[in-house]
C-alpha positions as CSV (number, residue, x, y, z in Angstrom):
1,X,31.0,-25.1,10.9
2,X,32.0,-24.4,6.9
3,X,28.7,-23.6,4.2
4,X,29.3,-25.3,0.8
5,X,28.1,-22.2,-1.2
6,X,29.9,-24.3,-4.5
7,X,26.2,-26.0,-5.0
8,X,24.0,-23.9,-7.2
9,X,20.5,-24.1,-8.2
10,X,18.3,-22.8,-10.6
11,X,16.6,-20.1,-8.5
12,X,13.6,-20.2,-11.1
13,X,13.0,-23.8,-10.5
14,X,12.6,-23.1,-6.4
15,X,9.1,-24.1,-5.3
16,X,8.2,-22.5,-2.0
17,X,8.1,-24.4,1.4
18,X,4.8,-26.3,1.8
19,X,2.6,-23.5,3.9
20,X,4.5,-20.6,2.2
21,X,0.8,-19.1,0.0
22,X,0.8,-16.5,3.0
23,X,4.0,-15.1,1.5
24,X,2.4,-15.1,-1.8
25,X,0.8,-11.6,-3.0
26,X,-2.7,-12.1,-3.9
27,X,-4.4,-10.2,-6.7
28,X,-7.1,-8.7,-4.7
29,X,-6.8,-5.8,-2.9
30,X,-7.6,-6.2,1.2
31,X,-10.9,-3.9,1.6
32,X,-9.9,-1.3,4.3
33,X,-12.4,-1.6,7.8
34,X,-15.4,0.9,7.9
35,X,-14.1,1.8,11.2
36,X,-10.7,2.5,9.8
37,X,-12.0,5.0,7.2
38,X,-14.4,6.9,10.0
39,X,-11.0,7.9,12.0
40,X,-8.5,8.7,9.1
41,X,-7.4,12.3,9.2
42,X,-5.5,14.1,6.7
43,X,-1.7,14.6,8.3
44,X,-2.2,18.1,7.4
45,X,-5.3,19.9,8.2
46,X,-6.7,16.7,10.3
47,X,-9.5,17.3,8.0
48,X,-11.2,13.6,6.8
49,X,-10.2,11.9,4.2
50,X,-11.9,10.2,0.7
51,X,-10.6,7.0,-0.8
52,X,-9.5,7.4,-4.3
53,X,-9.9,4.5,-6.8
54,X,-7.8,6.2,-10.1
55,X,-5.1,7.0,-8.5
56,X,-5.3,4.9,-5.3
57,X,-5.6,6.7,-2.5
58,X,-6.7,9.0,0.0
59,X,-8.3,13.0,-1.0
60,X,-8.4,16.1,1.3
61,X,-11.0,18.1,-0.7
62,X,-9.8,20.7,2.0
63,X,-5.9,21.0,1.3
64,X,-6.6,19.5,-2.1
65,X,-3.9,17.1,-1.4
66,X,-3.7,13.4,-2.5
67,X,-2.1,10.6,-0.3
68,X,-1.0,7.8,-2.9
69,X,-1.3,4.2,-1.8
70,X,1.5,1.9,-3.4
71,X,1.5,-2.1,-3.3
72,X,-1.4,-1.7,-0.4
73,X,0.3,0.9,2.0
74,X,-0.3,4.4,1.8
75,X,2.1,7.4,2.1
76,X,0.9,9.9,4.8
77,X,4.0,11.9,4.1
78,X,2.8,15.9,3.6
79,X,5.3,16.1,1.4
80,X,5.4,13.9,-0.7
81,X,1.4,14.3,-1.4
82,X,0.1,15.1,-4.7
83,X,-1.9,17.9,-5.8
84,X,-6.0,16.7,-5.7
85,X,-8.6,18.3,-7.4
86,X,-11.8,15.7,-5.8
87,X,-12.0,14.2,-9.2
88,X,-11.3,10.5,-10.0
């Protein structure tokens, strides 16, 4: 079996399959469960944790560390935390 990679097309003129939005990033952020929050610990201390709004995401007040949240996933990495002073 060959592929004919000689036909080209514009990518910018590529619709998505029919059924694809759920591939498409929506604007709003997804809210993170009540229960979720209750049993987050820092990686740390295992001390709880505060969401952050500016920057997003998670404060020790404890370590005074900062867990960073990027494109909706945050970064639990103890080293690569950010200095926190509780402050938004």
């Amino acid at each position: 079996m060959e592929i004919d990679f000689s036909a080209k097309e514009d990518v910018n003129k590529i619709q998505p399959p029919v059924g694809a939005s759920h591939f498409i990033r929506p604007e709003k952020k997804m809210p993170i469960s009540p229960a979720l929050l209750e049993i987050l610990a820092c990686p740390k201390c295992k001390g709880p944790l505060e969401q952050t709004q500016s920057p997003e995401g998670f404060g020790c007040r404890a370590c005074g560390l900062l867990y960073k949240t990027e494109d909706d996933i945050p970064n639990f990495l103890i080293d690569e935390a950010l200095p926190w002073t509780g402050e938004d």
